[in-house]
C-alpha positions as CSV (number, residue, x, y, z in Angstrom):
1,X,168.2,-128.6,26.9
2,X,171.4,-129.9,29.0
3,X,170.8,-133.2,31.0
4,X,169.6,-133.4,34.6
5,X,171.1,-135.5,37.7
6,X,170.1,-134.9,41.1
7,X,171.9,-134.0,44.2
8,X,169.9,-135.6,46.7
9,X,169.7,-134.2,50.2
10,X,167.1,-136.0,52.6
11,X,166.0,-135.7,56.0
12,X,165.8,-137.5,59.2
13,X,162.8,-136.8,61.9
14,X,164.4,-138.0,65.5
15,X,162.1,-138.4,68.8
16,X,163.8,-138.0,71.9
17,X,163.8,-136.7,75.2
18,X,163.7,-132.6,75.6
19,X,167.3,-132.6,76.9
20,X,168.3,-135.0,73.9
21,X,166.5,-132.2,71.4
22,X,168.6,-129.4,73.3
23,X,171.6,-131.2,72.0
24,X,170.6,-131.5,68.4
25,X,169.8,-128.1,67.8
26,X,172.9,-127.3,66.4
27,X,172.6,-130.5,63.9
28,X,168.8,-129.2,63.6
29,X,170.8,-125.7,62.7
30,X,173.1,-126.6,60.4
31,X,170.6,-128.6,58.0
32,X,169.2,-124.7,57.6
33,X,172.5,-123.8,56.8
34,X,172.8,-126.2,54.2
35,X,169.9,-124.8,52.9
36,X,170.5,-121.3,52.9
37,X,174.2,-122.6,50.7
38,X,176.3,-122.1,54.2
39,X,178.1,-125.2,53.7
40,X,181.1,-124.2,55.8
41,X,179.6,-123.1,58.8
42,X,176.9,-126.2,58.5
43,X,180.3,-128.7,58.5
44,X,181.9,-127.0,61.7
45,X,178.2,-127.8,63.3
46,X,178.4,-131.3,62.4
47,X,181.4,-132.3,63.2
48,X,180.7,-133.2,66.7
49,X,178.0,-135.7,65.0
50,X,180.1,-137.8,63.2
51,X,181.3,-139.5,66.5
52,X,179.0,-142.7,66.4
53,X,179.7,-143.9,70.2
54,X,178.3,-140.8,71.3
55,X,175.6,-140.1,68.3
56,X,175.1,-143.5,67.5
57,X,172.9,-143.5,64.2
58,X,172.7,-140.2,64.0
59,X,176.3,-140.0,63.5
60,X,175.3,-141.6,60.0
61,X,173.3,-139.0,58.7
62,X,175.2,-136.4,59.8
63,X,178.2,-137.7,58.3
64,X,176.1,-137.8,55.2
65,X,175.0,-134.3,55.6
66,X,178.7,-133.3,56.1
67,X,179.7,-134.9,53.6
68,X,177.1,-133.2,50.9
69,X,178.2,-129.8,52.4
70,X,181.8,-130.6,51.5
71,X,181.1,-131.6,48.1
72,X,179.3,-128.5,47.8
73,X,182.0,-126.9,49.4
74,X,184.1,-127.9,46.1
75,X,186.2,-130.3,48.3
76,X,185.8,-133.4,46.8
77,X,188.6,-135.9,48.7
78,X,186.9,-135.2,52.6
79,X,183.8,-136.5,50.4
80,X,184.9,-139.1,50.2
81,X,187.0,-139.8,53.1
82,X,183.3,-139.5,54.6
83,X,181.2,-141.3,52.7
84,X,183.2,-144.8,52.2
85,X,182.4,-146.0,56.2
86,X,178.7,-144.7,55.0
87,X,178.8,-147.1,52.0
88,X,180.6,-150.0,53.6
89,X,177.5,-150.0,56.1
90,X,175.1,-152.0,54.1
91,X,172.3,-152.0,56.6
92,X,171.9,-148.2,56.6
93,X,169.1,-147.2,54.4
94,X,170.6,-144.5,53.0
95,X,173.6,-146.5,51.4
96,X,173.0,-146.1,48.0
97,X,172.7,-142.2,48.8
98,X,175.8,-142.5,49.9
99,X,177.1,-144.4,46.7
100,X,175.8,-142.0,44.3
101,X,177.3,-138.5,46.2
102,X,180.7,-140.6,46.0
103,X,180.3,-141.2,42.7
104,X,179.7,-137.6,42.2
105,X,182.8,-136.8,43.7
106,X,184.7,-139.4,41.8
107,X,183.2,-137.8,38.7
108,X,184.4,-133.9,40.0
109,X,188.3,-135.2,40.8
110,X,187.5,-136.9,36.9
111,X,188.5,-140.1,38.6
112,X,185.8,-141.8,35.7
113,X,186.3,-145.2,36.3
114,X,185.7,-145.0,40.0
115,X,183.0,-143.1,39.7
116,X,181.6,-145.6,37.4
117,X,182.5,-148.6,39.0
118,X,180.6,-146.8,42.1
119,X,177.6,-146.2,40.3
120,X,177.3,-149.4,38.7
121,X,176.5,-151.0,42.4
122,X,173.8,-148.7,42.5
123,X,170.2,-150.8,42.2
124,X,167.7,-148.1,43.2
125,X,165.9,-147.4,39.6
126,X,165.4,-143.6,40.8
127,X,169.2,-142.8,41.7
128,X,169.7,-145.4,38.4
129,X,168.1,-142.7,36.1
130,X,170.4,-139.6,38.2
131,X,173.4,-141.8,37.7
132,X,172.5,-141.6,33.7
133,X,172.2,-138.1,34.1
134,X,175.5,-137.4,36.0
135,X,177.7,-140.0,33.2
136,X,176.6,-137.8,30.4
137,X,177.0,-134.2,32.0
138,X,180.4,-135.5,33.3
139,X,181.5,-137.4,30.4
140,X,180.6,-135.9,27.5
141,X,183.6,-134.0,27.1
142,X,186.1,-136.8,28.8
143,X,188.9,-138.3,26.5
144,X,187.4,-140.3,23.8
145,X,190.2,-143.0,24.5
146,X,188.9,-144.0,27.8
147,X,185.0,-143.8,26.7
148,X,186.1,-146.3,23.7
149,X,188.3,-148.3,25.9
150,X,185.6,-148.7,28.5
151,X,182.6,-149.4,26.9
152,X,181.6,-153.0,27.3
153,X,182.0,-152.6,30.7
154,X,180.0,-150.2,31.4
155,X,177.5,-150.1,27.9
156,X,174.5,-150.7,30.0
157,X,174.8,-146.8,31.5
158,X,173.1,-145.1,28.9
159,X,174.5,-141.6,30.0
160,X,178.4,-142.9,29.3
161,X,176.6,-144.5,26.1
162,X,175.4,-140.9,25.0
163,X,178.2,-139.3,26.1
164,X,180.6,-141.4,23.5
165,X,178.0,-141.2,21.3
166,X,177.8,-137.1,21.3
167,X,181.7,-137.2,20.8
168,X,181.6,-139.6,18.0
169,X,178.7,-137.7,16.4
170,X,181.3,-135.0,16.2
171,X,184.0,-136.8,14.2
172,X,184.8,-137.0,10.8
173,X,187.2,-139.4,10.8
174,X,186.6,-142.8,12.4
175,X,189.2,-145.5,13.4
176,X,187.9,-148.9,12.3
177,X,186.7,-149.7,16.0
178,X,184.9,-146.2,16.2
179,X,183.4,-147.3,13.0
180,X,181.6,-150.4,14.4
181,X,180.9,-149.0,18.1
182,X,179.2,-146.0,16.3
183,X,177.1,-148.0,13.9
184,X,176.4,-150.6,17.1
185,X,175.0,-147.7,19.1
186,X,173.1,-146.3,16.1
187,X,171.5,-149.8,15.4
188,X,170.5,-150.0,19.3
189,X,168.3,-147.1,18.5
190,X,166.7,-145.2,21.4
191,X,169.5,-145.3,24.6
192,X,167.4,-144.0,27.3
193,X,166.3,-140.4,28.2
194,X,168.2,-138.6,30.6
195,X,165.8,-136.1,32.4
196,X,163.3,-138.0,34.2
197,X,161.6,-135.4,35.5
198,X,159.2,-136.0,38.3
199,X,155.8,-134.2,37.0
200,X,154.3,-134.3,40.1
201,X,157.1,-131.8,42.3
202,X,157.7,-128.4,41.8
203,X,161.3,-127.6,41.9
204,X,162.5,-124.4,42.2
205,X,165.6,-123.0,42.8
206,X,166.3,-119.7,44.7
207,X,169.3,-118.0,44.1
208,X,169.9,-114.6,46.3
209,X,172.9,-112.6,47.1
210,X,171.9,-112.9,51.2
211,X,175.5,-111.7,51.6
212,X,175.4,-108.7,49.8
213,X,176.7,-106.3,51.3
214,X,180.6,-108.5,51.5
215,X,179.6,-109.9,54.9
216,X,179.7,-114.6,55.0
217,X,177.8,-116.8,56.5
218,X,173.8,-116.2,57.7
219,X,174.3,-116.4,61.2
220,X,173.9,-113.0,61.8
221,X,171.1,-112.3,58.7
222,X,167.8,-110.8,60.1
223,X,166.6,-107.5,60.4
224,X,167.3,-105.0,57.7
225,X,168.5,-107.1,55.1
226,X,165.5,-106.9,52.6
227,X,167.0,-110.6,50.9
228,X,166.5,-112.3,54.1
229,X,163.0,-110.8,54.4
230,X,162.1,-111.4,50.4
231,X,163.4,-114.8,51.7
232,X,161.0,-115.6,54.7
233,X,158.2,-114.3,52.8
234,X,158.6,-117.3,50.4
235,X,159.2,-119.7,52.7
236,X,155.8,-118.9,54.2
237,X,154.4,-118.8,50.3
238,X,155.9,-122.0,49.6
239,X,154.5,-123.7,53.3
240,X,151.2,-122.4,51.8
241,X,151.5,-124.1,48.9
242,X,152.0,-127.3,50.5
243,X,149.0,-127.1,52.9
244,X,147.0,-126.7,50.1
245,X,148.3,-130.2,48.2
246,X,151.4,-128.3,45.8
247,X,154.5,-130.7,45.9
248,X,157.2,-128.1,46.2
249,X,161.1,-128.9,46.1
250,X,162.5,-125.6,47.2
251,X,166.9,-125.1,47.4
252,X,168.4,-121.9,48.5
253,X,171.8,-121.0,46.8
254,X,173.3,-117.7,48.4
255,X,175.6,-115.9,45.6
256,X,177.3,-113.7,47.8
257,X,178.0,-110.9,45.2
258,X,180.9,-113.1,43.8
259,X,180.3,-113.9,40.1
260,X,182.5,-116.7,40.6
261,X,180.3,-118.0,43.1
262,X,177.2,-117.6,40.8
263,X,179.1,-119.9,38.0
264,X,179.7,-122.3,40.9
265,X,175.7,-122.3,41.7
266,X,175.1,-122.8,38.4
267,X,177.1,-126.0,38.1
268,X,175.1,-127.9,40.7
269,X,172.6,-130.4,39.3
270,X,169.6,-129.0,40.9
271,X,170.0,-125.6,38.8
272,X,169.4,-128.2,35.5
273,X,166.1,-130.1,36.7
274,X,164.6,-126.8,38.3
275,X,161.1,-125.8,36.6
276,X,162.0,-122.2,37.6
277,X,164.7,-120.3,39.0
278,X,164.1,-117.1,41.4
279,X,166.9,-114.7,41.3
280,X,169.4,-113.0,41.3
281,X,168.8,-109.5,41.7
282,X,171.9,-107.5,41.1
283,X,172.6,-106.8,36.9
284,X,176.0,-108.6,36.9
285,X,174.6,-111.3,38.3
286,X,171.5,-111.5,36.6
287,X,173.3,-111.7,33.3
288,X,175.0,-114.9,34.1
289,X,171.7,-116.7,35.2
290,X,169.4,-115.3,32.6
291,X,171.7,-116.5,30.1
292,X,172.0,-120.0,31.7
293,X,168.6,-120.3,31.5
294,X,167.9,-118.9,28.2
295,X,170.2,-122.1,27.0
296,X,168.2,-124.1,29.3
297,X,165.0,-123.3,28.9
298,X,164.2,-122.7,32.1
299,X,162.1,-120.2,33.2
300,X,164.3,-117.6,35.4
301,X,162.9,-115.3,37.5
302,X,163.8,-111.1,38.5
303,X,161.9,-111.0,42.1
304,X,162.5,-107.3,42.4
305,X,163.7,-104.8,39.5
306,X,161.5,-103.1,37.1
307,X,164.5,-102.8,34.7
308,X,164.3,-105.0,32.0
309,X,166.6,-103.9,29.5
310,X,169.1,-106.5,29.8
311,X,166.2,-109.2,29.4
312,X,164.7,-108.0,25.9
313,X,164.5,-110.3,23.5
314,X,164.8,-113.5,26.1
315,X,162.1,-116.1,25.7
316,X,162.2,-117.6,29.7
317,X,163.6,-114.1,31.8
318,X,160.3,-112.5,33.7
319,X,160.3,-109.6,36.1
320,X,158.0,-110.8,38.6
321,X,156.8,-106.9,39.0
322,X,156.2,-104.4,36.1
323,X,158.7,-103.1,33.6
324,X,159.5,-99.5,33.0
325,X,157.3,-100.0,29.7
326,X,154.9,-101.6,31.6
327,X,155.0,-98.0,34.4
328,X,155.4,-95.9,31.3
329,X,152.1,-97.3,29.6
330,X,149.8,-97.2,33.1
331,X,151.1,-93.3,34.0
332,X,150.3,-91.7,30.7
333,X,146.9,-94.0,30.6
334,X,146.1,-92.2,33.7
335,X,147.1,-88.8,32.7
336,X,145.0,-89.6,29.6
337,X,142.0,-90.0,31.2
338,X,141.8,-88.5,34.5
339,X,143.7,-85.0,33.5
340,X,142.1,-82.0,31.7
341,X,145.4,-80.3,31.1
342,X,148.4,-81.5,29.2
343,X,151.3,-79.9,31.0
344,X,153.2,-82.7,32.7
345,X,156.3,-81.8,35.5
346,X,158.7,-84.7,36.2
347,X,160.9,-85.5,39.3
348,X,162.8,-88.5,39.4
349,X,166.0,-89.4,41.7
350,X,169.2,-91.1,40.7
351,X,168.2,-94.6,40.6
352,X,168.4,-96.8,37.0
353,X,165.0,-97.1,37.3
354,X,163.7,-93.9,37.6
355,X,165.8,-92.1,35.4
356,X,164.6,-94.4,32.4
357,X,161.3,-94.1,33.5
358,X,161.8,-90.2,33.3
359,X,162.8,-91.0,30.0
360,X,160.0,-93.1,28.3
361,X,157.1,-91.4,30.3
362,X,158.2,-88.4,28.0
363,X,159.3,-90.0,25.3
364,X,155.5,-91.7,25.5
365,X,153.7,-88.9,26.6
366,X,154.7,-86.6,23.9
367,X,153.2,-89.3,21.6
368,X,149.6,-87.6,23.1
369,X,150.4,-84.8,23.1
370,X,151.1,-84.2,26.5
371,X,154.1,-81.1,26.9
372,X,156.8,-82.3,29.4
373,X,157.4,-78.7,30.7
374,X,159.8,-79.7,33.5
375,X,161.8,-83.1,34.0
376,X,164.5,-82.7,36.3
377,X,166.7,-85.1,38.9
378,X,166.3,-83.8,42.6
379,X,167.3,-85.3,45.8
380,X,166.1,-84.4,49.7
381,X,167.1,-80.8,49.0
382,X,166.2,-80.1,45.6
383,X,163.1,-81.8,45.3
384,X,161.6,-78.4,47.3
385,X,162.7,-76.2,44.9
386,X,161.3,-78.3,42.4
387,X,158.0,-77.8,44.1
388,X,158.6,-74.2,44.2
389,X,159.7,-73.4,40.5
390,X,156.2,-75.0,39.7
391,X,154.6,-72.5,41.7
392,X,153.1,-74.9,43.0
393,X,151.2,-73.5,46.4
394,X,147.3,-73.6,47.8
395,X,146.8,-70.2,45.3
396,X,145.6,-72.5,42.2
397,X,147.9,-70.9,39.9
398,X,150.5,-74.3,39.3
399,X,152.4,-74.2,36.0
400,X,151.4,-77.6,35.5
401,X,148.5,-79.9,35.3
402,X,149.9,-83.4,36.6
403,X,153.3,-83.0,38.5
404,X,155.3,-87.0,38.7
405,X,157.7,-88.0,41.5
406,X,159.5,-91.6,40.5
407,X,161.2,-92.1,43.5
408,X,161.3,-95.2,46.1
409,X,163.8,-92.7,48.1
410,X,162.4,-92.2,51.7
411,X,164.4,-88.8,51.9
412,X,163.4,-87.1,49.0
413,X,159.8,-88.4,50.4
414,X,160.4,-87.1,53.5
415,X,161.5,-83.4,51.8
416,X,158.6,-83.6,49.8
417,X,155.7,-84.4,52.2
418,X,156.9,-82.1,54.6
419,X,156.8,-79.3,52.0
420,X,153.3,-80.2,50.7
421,X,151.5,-80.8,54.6
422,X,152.1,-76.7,54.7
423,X,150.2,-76.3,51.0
424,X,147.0,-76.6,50.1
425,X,147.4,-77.9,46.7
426,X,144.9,-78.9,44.1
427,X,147.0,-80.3,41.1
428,X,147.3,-84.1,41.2
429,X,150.7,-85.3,42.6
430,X,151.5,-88.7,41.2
431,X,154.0,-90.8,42.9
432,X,155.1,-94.3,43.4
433,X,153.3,-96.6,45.5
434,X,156.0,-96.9,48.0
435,X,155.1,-94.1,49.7
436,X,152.0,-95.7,51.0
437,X,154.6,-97.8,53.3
438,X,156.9,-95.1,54.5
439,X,156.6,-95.2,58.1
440,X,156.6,-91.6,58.3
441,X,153.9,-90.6,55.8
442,X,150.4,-89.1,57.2
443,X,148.8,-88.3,54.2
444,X,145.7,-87.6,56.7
445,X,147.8,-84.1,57.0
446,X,147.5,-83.0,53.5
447,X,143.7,-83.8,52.8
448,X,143.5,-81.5,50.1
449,X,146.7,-83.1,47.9
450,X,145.3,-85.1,45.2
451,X,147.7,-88.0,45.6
452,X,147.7,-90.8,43.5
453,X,150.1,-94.1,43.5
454,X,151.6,-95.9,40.8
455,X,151.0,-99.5,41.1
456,X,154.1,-101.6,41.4
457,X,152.6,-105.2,43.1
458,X,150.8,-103.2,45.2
459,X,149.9,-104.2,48.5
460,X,146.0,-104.0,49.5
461,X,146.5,-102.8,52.6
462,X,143.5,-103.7,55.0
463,X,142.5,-107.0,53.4
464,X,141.8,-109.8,55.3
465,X,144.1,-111.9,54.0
466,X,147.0,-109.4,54.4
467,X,146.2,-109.1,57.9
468,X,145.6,-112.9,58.4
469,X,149.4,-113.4,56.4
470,X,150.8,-110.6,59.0
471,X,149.2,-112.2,62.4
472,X,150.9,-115.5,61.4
473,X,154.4,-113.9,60.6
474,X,154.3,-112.2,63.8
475,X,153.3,-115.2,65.5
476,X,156.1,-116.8,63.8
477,X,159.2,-114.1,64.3
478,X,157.5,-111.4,66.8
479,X,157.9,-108.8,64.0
480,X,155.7,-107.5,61.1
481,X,156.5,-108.2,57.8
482,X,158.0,-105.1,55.4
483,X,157.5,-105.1,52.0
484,X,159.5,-107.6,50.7
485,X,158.4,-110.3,52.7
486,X,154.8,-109.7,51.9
487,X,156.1,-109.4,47.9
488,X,158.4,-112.8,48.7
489,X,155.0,-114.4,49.6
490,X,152.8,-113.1,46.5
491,X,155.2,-114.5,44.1
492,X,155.6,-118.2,45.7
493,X,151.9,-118.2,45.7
494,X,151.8,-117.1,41.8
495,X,154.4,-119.3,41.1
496,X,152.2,-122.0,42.4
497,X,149.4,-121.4,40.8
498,X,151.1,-120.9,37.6
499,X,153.2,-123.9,37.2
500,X,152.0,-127.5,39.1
501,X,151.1,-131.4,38.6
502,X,147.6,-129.8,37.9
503,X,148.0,-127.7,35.0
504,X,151.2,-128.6,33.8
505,X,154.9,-126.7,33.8
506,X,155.1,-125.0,31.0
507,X,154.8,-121.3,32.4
508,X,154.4,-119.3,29.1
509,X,151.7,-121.5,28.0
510,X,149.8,-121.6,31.2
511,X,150.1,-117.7,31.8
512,X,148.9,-116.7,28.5
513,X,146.3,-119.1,29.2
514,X,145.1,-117.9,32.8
515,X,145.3,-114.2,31.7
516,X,144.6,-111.9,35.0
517,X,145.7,-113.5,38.4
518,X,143.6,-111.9,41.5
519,X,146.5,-111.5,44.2
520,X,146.2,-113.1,47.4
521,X,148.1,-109.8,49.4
522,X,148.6,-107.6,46.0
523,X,145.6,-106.3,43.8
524,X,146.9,-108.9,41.2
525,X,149.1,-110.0,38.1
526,X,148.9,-110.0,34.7
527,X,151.6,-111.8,32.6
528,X,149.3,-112.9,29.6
529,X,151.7,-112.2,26.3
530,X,154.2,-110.5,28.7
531,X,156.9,-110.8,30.5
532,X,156.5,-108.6,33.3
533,X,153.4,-108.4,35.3
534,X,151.5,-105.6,33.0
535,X,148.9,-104.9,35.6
536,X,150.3,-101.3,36.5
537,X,146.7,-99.6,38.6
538,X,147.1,-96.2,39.7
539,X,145.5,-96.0,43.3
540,X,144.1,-93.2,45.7
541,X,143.2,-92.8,49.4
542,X,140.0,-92.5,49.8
543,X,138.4,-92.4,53.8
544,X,141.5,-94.2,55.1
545,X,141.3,-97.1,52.3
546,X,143.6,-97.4,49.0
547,X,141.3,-97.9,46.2
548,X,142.3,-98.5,42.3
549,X,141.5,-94.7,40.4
C-alpha cells in the first residue's frame, strides 16, 4: 500500500461580540469553501484577514488557512511567501503546522533540502511521523546523488532513509559507498513505519463532481443539483455519527468533471490515509479512482449507479445501491413466485442502466422459462403504444402476464400513468421504485393497477425516523429533502456502522461478518459476499403504506 502523510487543516472557535461575528462570516465562509475544494474563491475571502493591525491573531490563522488553500491551489511559492512570518512567530501555537505545510511546499517545487531542513525543526511526534510519510512519497524517486550525498544529515528521517533505500533496492550495480550505506541500512533493521494510522478516527474522503454541469465555484450550488443534495444528506449522516460517539474525519474534494482535476485530488495526502473514499459518480471519472484505490487498498465507494461493469473483478470498488445483477436476480425471483403466467413484456428507456437491465432480465429469465414476448425501448410517446400493442386495457384479455418498465424517467412516467388512470387493468405492472417519489404520481387513481416497485435503497416512506430525519433538515434549510439527500444520509450512517474504532476498519471483513443491515431511512442493506447491496425487495401499496411483496 503507498505511504500516508497528512495535510493538516485545523480550526479556530472565536467569541466576540455580535457585530465582531458579522464581520467574520466571510472568514467563517471560506473555511466551507475550503471544504467543499473551492480553494480560489476561499483565498479571495481571506485576504482581508491577513492584515494583523486590523485582525490581530486572527490574521494568523487565516493566513494559515490561505496559505493551505494555495498549496492546494498548486501554487506552491505564495505558500510560502505566507507561511515564513507564520513560522518565524514562535509563540503561535500552531507554528509547527506552519513548518510542516512549508515543508510540503518545499517538497512540491522539489526544493529537498529545504524541505528537509524545515522538517527537521519539527519536534511534535505526531507531525514527526507525517513528516516520515511526506520524505518517502516525495523522495522516493528524487536523484540518488542527493539521497546519497545527504544522508548523515538527515539519517534520522526514516522516510528519506526508505526512500534511498527503495532506490538502492532497485540497483544492480553499487558504487563502493552505495555498497556500505546499503549494507548500514540493512544492518539497522526495522527503519520505522510510515502510516501511523490513527485507529480511533474515521477518515473518509468525498470526492464529487458538485460542478458538473461546467459551472466553478459553489457559491451558487443549492437547489436542483442532486450532488449538493447527496452532499448535505451526509453531512447530516456524518453529524449523526458523531453524536452518537463515531470519530469521523470527513474532506470534500470537488472534481469538476475535469479528469485532470481528479488526478490532482488524488495526489493530496488525505486520499492515501482515507479508510474509504465516496465517489465519483460519472464512468470516466470513476475509472481513475477505482483504480487508485484498487492499488491502494482502499475501499472506494459508487454512491449512486447500479452499473457495475467497469468494477468486476475489483477487490475494494462497492456500489452503495444494487447492481443490475443484483435487479436482474430480485425481478425474475418475483416473477417466479408471485406470477402464474410466463409471458414477460419489457419497456426500458435509453439510459446505460436500463438497457442492460433489459438485457440480463431476459437473458435470466429465459433461464426459467419465462418467454420475453416484447422488449422494446420507448420514450414519453412511445411508451403508450407500448401499452397498446399489449392490448393491455380493463377487458382481461393482455398478451402478457407480468409487463416491466425500467425507467427512473419522469416523462415516460408521466405518459405512462396517465394512460393507465383511464384503464382498469389487472396484469401486474412492475416498475422501479422511483416512481413512488414522482411528485406527480397518484397511484390512489388507478386502484385496480397491480403495481409493484423494484427496490433500489428504498425509502420507507412513513417511518418515524424518516420523518424525524425530514423535520430536522427542514429545520435546518426550510426545504424537504429529495431523494438523494435521504440516500446521502443512509450511506454515512452504514458507512459508520460498518467501519469504526469499535469493530475495526477492515470493510470486507466486517460486512461479511454483519450480514443484513436494517436501514435507518431505507428498508436495509445487504453486502455480505457482495459488492453491491444485494437486498433488491419488490414492494406494493397497500392502504396508503408501501409494504415489501
Amino acid at each position: 500500500m503507498k505511504r500516508v502523510f497528512l495535510l493538516l487543516l485545523f480550526l479556530v472557535s472565536f467569541f466576540a461580540s455580535s457585530s465582531a461575528q458579522d464581520k467574520l462570516s466571510e472568514y467563517k465562509r471560506a473555511k466551507t469553501l475550503i471544504g467543499y475544494g473551492n480553494y480560489k474563491d476561499a483565498m479571495d475571502l481571506l485576504q482581508p484577514f491577513l492584515d494583523k493591525s486590523s485582525f490581530g491573531q486572527l490574521s494568523n490563522y487565516a493566513s494559515y488557512h490561505y496559505a493551505f488553500a494555495a498549496y492546494q491551489n498548486g501554487q506552491f511559492e505564495l505558500t510560502r511567501n505566507t507561511l515564513q512570518p507564520l513560522v518565524e512567530r514562535r509563540a503561535w501555537n500552531k507554528s509547527e503546522d506552519a513548518k510542516y505545510l512549508l515543508a510540503l511546499s518545499y517538497f512540491q517545487e522539489k526544493k529537498y533540502k529545504e524541505a528537509l531542513e524545515t522538517a527537521s525543526s519539527i519536534s511534535d511526534s505526531k507531525l514527526r511521523q507525517e513528516v516520515a510519510n511526506a520524505s518517502f512519497e516525495f523522495l522516493k524517486d528524487a536523484p540518488l546523488d542527493f539521497l546519497m550525498g545527504n544522508v548523515k544529515k538527515f539519517n534520522d528521517n526514516s522516510g528519506y532513509m526508505l526512500a534511498l533505500k527503495s532506490q538502492l533496492d532497485r540497483k544492480t550495480i553499487f558504487s563502493s559507498e552505495e555498497r556500505e550505506v546499503y549494507a548500514e541500512i540493512n544492518r539497522s533493521g526495522d527503519i520505522g513505519s510510515l502510516v501511523d494510522k490513527n485507529g480511533e478516527v474515521l477518515d473518509i474522503a468525498l470526492v464529487l463532481p458538485f460542478n458538473y454541469s461546467g459551472a466553478s465555484g459553489v457559491r451558487n450550488l443549492g437547489s436542483g443539483n442532486f450532488v449538493f443534495e447527496l452532499y448535505r444528506g451526509i453531512l447530516l449522516g456524518v453529524e449523526e455519527l458523531r453524536k452518537n460517539g463515531v470519530k469521523v474525519n470527513l474532506k470534500t474534494f470537488d472534481t469538476a468533471r475535469d479528469n485532470e482535476k481528479v488526478e490532482s485530488i488524488l495526489n493530496d495526502p488525505f486520499l492515501r490515509q482515507a479508510d474509504v473514499i465516496v465517489g465519483p459518480i460519472y464512468p470516466e471519472e470513476v475509472e481513475i479512482v477505482s483504480n487508485f484505490a484498487e492499488t491502494s487498498k482502499i475501499p472506494f465507494i459508487n454512491p449512486l449507479s447500479n452499473v457495475d461493469d467497469k468494477l468486476q473483478g475489483m477487490q475494494y470498488a462497492y456500489l452503495f445501491r444494487p447492481s443490475v445483477s443484483a435487479i436482474t436476480d430480485g425481478v425474475v425471483e418475483f416473477a417466479r413466485k408471485n406470477i402464474p403466467g410466463k409471458k414477460i413484456a419489457l419497456a426500458y428507456s435509453s439510459a446505460l442502466r436500463d438497457e442492460t437491465l433489459a438485457k440480463q432480465i431476459q437473458e435470466e429469465g429465459r433461464k426459467f422459462g419465462f418467454d420475453i414476448i416484447r422488449s422494446e425501448n420507448v420514450n414519453g410517446r412511445s411508451v403508450i403504444d407500448f401499452f397498446k400493442n399489449l392490448h393491455l386495457n380493463g377487458e382481461n384479455n393482455s398478451s402478457a402476464d407480468l409487463v416491466i418498465l425500467l425507467t427512473d424517467d419522469p416523462n415516460i412516467g408521466s405518459s405512462a400513468l396517465g394512460f393507465l388512470e383511464s384503464q382498469n387493468i389487472s396484469t401486474p405492472i412492475l416498475v422501479m421504485d422511483s416512481w413512488l417519489y414522482f411528485n406527480f404520481a397518484n397511484f390512489e387513481m388507478i386502484k385496480a393497477e397491480n403495481f409493484h416497485f423494484i427496490g433500489n435503497n428504498t425509502l420507507r416512506l412513513g417511518d418515524k425516523r424518516v420523518t424525524s430525519f425530514r423535520d430536522k433538515y427542514y429545520s435546518n434549510y426550510t426545504a424537504y429533502p429529495t431523494f438523494n439527500t435521504h440516500l446521502g444520509y443512509e450511506l454515512a450512517q452504514w458507512i459508520g456502522s460498518a467501519i469504526n474504532s469499535k469493530d475495526g476498519f477492515d470493510l470486507r471483513a466486517n460486512l461479511d461478518k454483519k450480514g443484513f443491515w436494517d436501514g435507518v431511512v431505507t428498508y436495509g442493506l445487504d453486502f455480505k459476499n457482495s459488492s453491491s447491496n444485494k437486498f433488491v425487495p419488490v414492494l406494493k401499496l397497500e392502504k396508503g403504506k408501501v409494504e415489501i411483496k
